[in-house]
N, CA, C and O atoms as a GROMACS GRO file, in nm:
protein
  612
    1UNK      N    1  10.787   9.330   0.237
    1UNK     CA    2  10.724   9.359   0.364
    1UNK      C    3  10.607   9.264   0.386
    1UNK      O    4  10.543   9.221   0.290
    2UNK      N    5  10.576   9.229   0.524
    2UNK     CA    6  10.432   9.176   0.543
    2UNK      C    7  10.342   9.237   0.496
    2UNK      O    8  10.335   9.360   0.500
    3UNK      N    9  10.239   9.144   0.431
    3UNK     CA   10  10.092   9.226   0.382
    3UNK      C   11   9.975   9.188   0.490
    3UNK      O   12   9.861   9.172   0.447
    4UNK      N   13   9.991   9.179   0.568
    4UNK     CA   14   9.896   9.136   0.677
    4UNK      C   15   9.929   9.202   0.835
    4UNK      O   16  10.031   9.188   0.902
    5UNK      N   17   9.850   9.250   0.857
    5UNK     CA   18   9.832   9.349   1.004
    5UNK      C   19   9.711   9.243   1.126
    5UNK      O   20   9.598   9.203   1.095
    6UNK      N   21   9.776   9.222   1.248
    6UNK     CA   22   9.601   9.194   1.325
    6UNK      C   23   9.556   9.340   1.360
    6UNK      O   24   9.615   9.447   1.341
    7UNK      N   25   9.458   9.318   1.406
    7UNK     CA   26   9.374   9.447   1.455
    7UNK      C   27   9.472   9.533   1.590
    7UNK      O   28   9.482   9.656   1.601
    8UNK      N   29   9.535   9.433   1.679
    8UNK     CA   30   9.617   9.470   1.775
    8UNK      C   31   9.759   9.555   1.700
    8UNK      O   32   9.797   9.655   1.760
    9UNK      N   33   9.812   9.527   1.611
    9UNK     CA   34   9.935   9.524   1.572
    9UNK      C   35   9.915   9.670   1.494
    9UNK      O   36  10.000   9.759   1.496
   10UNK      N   37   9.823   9.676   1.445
   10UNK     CA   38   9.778   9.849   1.354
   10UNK      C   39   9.754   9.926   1.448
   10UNK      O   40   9.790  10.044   1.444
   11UNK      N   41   9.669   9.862   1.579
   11UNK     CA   42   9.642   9.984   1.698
   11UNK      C   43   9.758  10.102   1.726
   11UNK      O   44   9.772  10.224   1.718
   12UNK      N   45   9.870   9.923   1.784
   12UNK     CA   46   9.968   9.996   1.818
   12UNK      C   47  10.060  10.082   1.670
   12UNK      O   48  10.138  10.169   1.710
   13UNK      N   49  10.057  10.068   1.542
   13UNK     CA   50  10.097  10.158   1.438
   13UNK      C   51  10.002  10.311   1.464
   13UNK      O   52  10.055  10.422   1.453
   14UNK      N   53   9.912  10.300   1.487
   14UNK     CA   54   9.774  10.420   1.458
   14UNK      C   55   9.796  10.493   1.592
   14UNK      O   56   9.744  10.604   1.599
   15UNK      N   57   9.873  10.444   1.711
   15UNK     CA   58   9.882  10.510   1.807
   15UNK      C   59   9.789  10.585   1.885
   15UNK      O   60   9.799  10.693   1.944
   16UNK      N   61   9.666  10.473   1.868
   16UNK     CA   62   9.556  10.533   1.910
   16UNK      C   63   9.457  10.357   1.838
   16UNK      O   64   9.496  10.281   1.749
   17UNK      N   65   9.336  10.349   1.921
   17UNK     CA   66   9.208  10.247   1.906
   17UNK      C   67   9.158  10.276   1.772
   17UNK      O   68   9.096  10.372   1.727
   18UNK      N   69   9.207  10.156   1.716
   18UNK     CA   70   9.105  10.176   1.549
   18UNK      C   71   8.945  10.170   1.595
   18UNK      O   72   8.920  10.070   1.663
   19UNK      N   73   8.853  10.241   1.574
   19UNK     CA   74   8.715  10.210   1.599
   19UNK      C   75   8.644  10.120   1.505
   19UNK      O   76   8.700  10.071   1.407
   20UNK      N   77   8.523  10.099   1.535
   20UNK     CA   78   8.419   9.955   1.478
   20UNK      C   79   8.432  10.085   1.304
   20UNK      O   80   8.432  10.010   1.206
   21UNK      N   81   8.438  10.188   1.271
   21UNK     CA   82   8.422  10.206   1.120
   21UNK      C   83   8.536  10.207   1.055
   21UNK      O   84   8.545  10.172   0.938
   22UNK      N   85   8.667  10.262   1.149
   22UNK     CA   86   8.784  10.210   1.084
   22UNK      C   87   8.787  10.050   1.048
   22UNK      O   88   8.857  10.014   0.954
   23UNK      N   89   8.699   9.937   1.136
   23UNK     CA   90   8.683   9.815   1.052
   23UNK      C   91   8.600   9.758   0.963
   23UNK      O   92   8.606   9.662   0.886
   24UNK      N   93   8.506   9.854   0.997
   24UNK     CA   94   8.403   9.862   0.870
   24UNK      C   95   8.457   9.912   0.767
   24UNK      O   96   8.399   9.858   0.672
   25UNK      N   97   8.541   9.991   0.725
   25UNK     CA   98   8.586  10.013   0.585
   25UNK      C   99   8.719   9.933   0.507
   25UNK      O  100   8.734   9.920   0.386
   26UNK      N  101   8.820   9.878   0.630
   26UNK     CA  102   8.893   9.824   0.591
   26UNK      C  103   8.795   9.689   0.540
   26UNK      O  104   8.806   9.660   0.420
   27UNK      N  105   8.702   9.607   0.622
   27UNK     CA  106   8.668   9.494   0.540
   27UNK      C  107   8.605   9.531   0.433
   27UNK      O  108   8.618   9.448   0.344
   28UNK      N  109   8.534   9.630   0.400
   28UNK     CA  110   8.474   9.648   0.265
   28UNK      C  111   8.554   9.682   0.182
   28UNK      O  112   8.519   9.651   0.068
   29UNK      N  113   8.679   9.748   0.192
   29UNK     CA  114   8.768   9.763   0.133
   29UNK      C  115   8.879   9.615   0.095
   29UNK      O  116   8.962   9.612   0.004
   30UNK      N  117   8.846   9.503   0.194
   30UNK     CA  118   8.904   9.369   0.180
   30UNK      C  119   8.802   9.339   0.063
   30UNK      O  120   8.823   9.349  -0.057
   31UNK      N  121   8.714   9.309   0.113
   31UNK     CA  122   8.596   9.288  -0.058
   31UNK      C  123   8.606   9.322  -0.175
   31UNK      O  124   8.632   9.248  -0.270
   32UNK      N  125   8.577   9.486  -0.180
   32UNK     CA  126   8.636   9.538  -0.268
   32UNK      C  127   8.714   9.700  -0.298
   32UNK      O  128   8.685   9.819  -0.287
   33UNK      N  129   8.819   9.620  -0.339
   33UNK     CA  130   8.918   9.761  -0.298
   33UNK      C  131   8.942   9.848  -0.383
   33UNK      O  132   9.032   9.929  -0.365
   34UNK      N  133   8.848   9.848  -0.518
   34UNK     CA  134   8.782   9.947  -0.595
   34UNK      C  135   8.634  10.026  -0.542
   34UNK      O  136   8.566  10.090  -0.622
   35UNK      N  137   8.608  10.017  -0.441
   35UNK     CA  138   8.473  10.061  -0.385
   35UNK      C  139   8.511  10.252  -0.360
   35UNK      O  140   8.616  10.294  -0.310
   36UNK      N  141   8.405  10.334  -0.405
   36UNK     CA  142   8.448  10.452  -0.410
   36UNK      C  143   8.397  10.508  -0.217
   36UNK      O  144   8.338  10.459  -0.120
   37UNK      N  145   8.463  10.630  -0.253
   37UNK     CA  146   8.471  10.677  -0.082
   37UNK      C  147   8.298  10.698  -0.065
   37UNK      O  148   8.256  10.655   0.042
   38UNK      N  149   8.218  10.745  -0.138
   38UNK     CA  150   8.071  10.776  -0.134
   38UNK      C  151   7.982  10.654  -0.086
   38UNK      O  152   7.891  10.663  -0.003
   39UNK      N  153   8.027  10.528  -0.160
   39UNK     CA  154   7.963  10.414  -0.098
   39UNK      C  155   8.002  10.366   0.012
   39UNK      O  156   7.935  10.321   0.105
   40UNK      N  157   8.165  10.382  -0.006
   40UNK     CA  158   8.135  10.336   0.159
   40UNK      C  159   8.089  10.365   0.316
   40UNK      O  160   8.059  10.310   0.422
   41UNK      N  161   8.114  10.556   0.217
   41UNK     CA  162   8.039  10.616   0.367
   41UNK      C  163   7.896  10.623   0.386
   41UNK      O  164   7.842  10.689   0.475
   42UNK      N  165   7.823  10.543   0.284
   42UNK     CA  166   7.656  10.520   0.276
   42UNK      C  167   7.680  10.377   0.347
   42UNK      O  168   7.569  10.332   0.377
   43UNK      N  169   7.779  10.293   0.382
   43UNK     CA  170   7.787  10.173   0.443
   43UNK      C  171   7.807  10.142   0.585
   43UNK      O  172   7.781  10.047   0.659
   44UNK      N  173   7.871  10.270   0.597
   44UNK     CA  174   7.996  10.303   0.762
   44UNK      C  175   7.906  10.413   0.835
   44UNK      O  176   7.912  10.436   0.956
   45UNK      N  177   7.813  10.482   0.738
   45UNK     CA  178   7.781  10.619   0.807
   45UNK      C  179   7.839  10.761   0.798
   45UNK      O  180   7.777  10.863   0.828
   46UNK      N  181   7.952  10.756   0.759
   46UNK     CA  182   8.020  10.864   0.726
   46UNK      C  183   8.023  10.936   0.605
   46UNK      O  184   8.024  10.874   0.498
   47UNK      N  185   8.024  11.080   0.608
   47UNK     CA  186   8.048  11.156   0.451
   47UNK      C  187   8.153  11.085   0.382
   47UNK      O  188   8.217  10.987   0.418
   48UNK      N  189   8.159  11.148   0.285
   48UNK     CA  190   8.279  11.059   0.168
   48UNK      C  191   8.401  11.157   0.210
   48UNK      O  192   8.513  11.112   0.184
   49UNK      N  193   8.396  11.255   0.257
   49UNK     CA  194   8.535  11.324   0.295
   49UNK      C  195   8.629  11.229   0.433
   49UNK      O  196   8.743  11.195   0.466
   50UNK      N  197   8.507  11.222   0.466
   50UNK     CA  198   8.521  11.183   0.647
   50UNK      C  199   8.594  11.005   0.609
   50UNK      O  200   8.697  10.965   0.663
   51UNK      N  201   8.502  10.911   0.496
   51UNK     CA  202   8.605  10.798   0.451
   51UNK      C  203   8.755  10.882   0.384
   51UNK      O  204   8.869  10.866   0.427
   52UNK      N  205   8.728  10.938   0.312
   52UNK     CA  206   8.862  10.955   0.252
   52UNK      C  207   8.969  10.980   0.331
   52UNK      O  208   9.079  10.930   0.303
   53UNK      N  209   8.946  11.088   0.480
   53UNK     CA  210   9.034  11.086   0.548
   53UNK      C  211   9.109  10.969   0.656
   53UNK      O  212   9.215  10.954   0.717
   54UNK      N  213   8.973  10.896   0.635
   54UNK     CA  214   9.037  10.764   0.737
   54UNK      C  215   9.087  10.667   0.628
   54UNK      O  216   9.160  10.589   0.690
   55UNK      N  217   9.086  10.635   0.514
   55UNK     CA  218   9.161  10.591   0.444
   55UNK      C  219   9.307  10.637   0.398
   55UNK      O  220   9.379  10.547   0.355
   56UNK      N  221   9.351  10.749   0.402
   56UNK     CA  222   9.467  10.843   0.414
   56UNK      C  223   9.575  10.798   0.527
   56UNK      O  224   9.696  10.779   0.536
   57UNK      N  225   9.444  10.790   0.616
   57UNK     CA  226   9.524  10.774   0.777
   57UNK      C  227   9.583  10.663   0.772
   57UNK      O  228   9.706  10.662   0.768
   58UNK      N  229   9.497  10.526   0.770
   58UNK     CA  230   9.540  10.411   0.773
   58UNK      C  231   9.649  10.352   0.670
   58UNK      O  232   9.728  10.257   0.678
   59UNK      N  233   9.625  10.437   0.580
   59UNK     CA  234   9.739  10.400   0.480
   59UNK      C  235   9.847  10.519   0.467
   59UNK      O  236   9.881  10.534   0.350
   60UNK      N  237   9.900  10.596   0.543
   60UNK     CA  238   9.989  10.696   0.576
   60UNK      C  239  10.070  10.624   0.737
   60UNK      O  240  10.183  10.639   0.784
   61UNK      N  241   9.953  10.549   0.783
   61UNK     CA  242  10.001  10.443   0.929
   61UNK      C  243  10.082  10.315   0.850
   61UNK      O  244  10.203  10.297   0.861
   62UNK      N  245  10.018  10.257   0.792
   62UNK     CA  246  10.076  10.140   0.719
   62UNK      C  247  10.012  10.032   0.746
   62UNK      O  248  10.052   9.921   0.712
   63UNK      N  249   9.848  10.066   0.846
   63UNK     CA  250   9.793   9.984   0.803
   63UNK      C  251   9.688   9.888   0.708
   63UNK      O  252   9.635   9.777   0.720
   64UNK      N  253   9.690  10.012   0.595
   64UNK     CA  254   9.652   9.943   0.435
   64UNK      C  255   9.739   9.936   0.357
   64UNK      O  256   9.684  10.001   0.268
   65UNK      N  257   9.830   9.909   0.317
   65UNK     CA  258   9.963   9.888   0.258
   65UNK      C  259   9.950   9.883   0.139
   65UNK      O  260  10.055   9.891   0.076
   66UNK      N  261   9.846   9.872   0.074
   66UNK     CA  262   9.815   9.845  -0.138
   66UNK      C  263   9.672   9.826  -0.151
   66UNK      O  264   9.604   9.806  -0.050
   67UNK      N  265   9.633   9.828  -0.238
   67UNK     CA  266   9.519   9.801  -0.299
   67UNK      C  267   9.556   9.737  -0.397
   67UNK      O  268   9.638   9.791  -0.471
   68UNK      N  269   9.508   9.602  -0.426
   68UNK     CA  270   9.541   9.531  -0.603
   68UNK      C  271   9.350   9.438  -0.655
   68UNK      O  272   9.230   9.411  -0.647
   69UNK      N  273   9.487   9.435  -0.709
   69UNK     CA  274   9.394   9.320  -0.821
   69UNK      C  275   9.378   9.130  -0.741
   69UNK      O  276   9.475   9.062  -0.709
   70UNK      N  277   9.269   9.098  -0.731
   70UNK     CA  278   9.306   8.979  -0.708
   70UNK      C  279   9.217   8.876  -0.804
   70UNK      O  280   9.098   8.862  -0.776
   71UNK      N  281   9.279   8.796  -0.930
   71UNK     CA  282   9.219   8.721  -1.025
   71UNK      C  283   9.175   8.596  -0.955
   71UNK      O  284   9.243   8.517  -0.889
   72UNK      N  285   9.026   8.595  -0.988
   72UNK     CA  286   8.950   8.435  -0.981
   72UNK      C  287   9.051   8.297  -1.023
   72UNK      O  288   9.125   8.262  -1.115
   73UNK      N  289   9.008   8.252  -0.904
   73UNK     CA  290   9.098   8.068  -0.976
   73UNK      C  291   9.027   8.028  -1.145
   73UNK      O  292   9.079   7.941  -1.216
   74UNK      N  293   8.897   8.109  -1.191
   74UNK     CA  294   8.903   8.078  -1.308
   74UNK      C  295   8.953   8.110  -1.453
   74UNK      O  296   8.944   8.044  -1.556
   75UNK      N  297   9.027   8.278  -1.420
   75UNK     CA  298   9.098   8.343  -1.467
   75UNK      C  299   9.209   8.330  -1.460
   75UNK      O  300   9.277   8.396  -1.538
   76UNK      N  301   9.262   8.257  -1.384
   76UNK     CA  302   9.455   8.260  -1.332
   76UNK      C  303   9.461   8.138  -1.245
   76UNK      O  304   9.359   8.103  -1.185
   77UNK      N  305   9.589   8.060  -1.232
   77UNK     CA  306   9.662   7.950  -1.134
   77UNK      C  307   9.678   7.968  -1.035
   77UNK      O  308   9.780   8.036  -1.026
   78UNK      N  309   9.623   7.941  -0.909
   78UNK     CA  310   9.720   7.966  -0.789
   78UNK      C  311   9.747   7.879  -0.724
   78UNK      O  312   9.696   7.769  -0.746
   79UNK      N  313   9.854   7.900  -0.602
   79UNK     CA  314   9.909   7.772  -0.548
   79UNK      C  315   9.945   7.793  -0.429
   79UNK      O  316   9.990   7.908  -0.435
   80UNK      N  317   9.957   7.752  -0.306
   80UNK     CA  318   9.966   7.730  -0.221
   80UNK      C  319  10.104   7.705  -0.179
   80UNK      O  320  10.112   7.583  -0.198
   81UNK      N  321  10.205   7.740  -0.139
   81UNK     CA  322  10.358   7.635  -0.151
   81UNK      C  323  10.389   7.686   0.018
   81UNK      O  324  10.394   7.802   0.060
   82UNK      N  325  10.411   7.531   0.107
   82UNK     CA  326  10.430   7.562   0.248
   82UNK      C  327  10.597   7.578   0.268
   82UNK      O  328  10.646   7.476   0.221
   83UNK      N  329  10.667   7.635   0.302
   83UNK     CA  330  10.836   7.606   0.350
   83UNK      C  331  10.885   7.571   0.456
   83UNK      O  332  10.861   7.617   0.567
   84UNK      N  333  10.969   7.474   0.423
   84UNK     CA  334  11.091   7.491   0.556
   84UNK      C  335  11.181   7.569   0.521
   84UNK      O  336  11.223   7.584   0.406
   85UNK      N  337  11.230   7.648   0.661
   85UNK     CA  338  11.348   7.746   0.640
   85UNK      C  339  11.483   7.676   0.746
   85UNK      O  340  11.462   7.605   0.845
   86UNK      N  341  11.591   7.708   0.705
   86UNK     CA  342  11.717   7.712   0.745
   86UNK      C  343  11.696   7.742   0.878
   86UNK      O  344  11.648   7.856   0.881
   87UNK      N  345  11.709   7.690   1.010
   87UNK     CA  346  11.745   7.755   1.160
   87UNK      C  347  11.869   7.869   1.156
   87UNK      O  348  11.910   7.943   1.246
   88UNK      N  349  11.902   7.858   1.050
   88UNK     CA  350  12.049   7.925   1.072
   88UNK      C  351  12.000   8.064   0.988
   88UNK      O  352  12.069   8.166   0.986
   89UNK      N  353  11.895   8.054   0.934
   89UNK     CA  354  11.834   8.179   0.841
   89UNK      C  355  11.698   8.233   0.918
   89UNK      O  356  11.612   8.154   0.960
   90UNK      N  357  11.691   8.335   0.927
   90UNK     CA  358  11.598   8.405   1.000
   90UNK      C  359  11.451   8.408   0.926
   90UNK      O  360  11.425   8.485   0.833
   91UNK      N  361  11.389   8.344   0.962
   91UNK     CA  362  11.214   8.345   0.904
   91UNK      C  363  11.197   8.452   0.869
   91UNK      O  364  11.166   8.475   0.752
   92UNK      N  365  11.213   8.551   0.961
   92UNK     CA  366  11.154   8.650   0.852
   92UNK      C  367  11.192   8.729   0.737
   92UNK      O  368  11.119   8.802   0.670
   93UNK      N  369  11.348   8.700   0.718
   93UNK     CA  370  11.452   8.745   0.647
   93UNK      C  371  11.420   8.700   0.510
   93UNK      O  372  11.428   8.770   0.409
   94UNK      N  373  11.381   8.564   0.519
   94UNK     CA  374  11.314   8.485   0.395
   94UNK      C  375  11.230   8.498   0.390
   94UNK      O  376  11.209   8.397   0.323
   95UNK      N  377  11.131   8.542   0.402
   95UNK     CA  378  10.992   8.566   0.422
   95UNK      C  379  10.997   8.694   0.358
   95UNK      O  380  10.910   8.707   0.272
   96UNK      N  381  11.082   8.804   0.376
   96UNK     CA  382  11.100   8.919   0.272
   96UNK      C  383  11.159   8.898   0.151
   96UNK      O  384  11.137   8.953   0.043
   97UNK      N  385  11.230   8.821   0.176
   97UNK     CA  386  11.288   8.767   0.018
   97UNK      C  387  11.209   8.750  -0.077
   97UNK      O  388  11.198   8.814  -0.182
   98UNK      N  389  11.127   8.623  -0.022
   98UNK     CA  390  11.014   8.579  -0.066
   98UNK      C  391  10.882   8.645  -0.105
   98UNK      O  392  10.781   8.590  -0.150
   99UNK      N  393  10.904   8.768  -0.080
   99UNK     CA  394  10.782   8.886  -0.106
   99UNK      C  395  10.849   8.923  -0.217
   99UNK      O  396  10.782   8.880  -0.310
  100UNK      N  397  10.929   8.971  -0.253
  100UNK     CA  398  10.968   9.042  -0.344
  100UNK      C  399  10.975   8.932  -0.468
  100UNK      O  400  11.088   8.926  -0.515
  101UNK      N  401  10.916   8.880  -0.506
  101UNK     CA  402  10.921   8.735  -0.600
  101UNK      C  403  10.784   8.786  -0.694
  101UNK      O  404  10.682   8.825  -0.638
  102UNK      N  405  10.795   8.781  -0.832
  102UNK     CA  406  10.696   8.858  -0.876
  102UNK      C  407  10.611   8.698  -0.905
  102UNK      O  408  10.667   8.595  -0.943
  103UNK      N  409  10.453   8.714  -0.873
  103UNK     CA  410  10.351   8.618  -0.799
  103UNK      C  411  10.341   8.584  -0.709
  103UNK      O  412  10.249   8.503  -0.699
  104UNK      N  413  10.404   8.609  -0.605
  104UNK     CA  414  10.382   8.563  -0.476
  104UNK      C  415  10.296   8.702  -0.434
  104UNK      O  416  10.347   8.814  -0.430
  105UNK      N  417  10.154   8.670  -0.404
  105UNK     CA  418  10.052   8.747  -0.295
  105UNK      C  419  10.086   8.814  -0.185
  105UNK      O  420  10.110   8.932  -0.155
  106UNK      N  421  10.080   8.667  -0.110
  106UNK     CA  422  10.117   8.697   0.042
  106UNK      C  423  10.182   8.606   0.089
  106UNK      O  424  10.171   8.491   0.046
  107UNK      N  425  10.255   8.636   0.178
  107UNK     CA  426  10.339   8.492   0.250
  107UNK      C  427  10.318   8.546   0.423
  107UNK      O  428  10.337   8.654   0.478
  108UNK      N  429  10.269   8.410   0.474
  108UNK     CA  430  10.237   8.470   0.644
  108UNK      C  431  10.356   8.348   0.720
  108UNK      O  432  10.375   8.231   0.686
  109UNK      N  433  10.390   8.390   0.779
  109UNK     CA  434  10.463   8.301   0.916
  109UNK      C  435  10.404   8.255   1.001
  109UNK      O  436  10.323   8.312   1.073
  110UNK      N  437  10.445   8.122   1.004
  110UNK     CA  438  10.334   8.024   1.081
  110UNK      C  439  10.429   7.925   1.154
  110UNK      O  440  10.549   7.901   1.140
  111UNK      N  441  10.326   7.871   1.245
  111UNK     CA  442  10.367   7.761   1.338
  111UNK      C  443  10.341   7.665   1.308
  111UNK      O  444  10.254   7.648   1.222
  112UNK      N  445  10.418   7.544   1.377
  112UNK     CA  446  10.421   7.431   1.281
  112UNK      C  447  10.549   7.339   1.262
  112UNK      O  448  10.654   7.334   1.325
  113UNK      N  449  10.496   7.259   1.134
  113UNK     CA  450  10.558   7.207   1.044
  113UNK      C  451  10.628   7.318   0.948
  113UNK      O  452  10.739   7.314   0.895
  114UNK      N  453  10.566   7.381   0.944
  114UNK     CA  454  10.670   7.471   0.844
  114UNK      C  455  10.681   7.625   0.850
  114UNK      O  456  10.616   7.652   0.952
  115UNK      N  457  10.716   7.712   0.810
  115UNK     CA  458  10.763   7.833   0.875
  115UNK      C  459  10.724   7.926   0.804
  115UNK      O  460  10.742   8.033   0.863
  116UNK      N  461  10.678   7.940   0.702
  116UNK     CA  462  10.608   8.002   0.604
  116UNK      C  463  10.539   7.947   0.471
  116UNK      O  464  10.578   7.874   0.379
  117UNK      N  465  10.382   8.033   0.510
  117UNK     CA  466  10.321   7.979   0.361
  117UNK      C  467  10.312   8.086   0.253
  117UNK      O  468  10.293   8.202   0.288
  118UNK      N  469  10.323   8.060   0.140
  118UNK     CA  470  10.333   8.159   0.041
  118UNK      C  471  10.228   8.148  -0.089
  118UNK      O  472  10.220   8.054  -0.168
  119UNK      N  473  10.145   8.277  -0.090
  119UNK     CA  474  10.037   8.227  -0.186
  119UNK      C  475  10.029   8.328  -0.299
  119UNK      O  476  10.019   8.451  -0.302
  120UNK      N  477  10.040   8.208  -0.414
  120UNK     CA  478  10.119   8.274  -0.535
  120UNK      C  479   9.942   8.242  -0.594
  120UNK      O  480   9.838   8.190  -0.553
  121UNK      N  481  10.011   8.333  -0.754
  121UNK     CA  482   9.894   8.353  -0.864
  121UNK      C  483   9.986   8.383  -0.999
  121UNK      O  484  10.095   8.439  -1.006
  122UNK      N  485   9.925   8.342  -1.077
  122UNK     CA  486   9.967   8.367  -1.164
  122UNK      C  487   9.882   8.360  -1.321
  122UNK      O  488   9.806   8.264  -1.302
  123UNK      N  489   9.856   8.408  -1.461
  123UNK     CA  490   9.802   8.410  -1.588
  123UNK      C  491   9.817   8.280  -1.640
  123UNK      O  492   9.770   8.262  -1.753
  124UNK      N  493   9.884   8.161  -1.572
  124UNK     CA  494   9.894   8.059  -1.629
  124UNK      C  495   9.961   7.964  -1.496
  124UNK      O  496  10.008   8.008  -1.392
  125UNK      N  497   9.943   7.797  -1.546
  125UNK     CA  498  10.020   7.716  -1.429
  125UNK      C  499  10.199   7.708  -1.460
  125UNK      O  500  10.282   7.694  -1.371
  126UNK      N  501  10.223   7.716  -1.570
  126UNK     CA  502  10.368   7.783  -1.596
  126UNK      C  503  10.392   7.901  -1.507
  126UNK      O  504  10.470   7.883  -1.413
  127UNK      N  505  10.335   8.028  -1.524
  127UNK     CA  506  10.386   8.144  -1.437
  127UNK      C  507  10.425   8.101  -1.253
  127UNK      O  508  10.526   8.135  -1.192
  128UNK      N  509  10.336   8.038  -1.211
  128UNK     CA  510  10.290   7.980  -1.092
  128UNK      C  511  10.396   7.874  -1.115
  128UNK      O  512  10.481   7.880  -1.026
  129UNK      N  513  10.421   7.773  -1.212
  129UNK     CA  514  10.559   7.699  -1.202
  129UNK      C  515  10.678   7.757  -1.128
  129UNK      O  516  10.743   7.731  -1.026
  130UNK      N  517  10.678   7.869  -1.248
  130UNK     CA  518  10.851   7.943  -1.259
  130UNK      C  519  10.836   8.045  -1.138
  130UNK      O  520  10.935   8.119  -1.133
  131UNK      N  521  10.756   8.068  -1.052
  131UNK     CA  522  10.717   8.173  -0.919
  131UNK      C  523  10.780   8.028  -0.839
  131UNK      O  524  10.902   8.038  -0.831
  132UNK      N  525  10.744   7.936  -0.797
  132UNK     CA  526  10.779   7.829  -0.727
  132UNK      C  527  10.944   7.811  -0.712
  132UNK      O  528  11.011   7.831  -0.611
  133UNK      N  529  10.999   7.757  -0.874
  133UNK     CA  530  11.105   7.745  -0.923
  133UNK      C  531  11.186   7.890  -0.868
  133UNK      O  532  11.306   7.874  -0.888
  134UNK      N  533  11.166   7.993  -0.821
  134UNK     CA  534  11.242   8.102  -0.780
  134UNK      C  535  11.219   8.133  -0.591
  134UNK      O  536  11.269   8.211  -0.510
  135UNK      N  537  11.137   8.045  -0.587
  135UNK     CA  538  11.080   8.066  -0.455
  135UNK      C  539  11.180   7.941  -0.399
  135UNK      O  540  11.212   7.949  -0.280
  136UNK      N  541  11.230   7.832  -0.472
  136UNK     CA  542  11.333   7.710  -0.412
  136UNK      C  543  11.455   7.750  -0.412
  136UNK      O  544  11.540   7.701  -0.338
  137UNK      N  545  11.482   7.863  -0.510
  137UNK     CA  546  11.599   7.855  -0.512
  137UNK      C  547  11.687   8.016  -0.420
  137UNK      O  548  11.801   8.058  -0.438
  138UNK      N  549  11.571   8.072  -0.320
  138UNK     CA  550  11.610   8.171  -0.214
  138UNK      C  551  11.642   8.100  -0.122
  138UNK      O  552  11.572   8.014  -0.069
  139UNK      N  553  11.814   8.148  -0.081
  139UNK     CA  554  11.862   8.127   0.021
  139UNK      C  555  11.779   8.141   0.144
  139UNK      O  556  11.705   8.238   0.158
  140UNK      N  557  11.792   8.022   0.254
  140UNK     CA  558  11.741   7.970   0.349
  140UNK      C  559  11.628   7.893   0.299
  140UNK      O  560  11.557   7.881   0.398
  141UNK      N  561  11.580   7.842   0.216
  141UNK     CA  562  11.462   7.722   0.209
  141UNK      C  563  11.497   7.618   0.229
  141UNK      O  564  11.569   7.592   0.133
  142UNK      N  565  11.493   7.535   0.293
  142UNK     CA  566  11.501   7.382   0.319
  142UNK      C  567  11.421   7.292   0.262
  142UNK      O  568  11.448   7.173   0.243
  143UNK      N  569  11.325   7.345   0.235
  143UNK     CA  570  11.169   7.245   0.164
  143UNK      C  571  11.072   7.309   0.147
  143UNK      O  572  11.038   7.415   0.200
  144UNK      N  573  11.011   7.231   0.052
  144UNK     CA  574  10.891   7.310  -0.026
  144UNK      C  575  10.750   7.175  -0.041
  144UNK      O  576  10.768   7.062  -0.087
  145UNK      N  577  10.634   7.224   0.005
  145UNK     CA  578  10.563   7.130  -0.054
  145UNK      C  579  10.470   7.241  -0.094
  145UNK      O  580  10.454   7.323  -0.005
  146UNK      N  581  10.400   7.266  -0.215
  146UNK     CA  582  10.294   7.300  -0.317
  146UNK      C  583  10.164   7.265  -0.306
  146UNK      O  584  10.166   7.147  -0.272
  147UNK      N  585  10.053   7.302  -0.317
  147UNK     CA  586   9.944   7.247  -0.361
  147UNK      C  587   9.869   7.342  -0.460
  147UNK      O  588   9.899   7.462  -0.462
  148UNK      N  589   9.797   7.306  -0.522
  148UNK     CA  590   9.739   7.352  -0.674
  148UNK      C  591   9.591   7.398  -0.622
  148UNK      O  592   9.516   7.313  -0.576
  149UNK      N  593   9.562   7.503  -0.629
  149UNK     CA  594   9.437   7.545  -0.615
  149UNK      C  595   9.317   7.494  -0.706
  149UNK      O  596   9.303   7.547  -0.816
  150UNK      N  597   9.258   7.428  -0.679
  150UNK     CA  598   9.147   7.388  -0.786
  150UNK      C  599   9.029   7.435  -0.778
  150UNK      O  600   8.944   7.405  -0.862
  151UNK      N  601   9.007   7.513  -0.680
  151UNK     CA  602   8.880   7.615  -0.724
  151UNK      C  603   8.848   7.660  -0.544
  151UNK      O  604   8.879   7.604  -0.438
  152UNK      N  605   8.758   7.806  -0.579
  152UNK     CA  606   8.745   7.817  -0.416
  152UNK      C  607   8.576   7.912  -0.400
  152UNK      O  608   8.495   7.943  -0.487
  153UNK      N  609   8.577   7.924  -0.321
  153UNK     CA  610   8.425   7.936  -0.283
  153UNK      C  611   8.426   8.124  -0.196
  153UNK      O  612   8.322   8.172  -0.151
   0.00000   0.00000   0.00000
């Protein structure tokens, strides 16, 4: 599945106007998504019941979809890899494929030169190799270009 929502696209999931604290908690929750319900409602204004229930919501809507782990470029490899896809293969068809690939993050659909970017991680530049090496060989890719993360800010 996509891991990425715009603000428009969850409205219409939530069936109803996310307000300014429903985005106040999702970005603190983008920061850090170990942050307990007590702090953030000392951040947003709200009791910790009152976060917990809007965290329920949004992720019972589908628009928080996971909470993970995300390792520093100094702890782990990551990489960047842009695609061409098949005209005859549906972007987004590969684009789910391509999710289900164990290291691949996120992959967003884009305009362009190429049709999806996919951003992998991995415990080593081998893991991040062999994530690549499985990412060429899903039906509909046409091309692949990579780049190596070398550190980020």
């Amino acid at each position: 599945m996509g891991k990425t929502l715009n603000f428009s696209q969850a409205n219409k999931l939530l069936g109803k106007k996310m307000d300014e604290k429903d985005r106040d908690i999702i970005k603190l929750l983008k920061d850090d998504a170990r942050a307990g319900y007590g702090d953030i409602g000392s951040k947003v204004g709200l009791s910790e019941g009152a976060v917990r229930k809007r965290i329920r919501t949004l992720s019972d809507q589908g628009i928080i979809r996971k909470f993970t782990v995300k390792l520093g470029v100094a702890e782990c490899a990551q990489a960047i890899t842009l695609l061409t896809t098949n005209p005859a293969h549906p972007t987004q068809e590969v684009s789910k494929r391509i999710q289900t690939i164990p290291n691949v993050e996120t992959t967003y659909e884009v305009s362009g030169e190429y049709d999806i970017v996919a951003v992998i991680s991995g415990m080593s530049m081998t893991e991040v190799n062999e994530c690549i090496e499985k990412i060429r060989l899903v039906d509909g890719i046409m091309k692949t270009n990579t780049m190596i993360v070398l550190r980020s800010s």
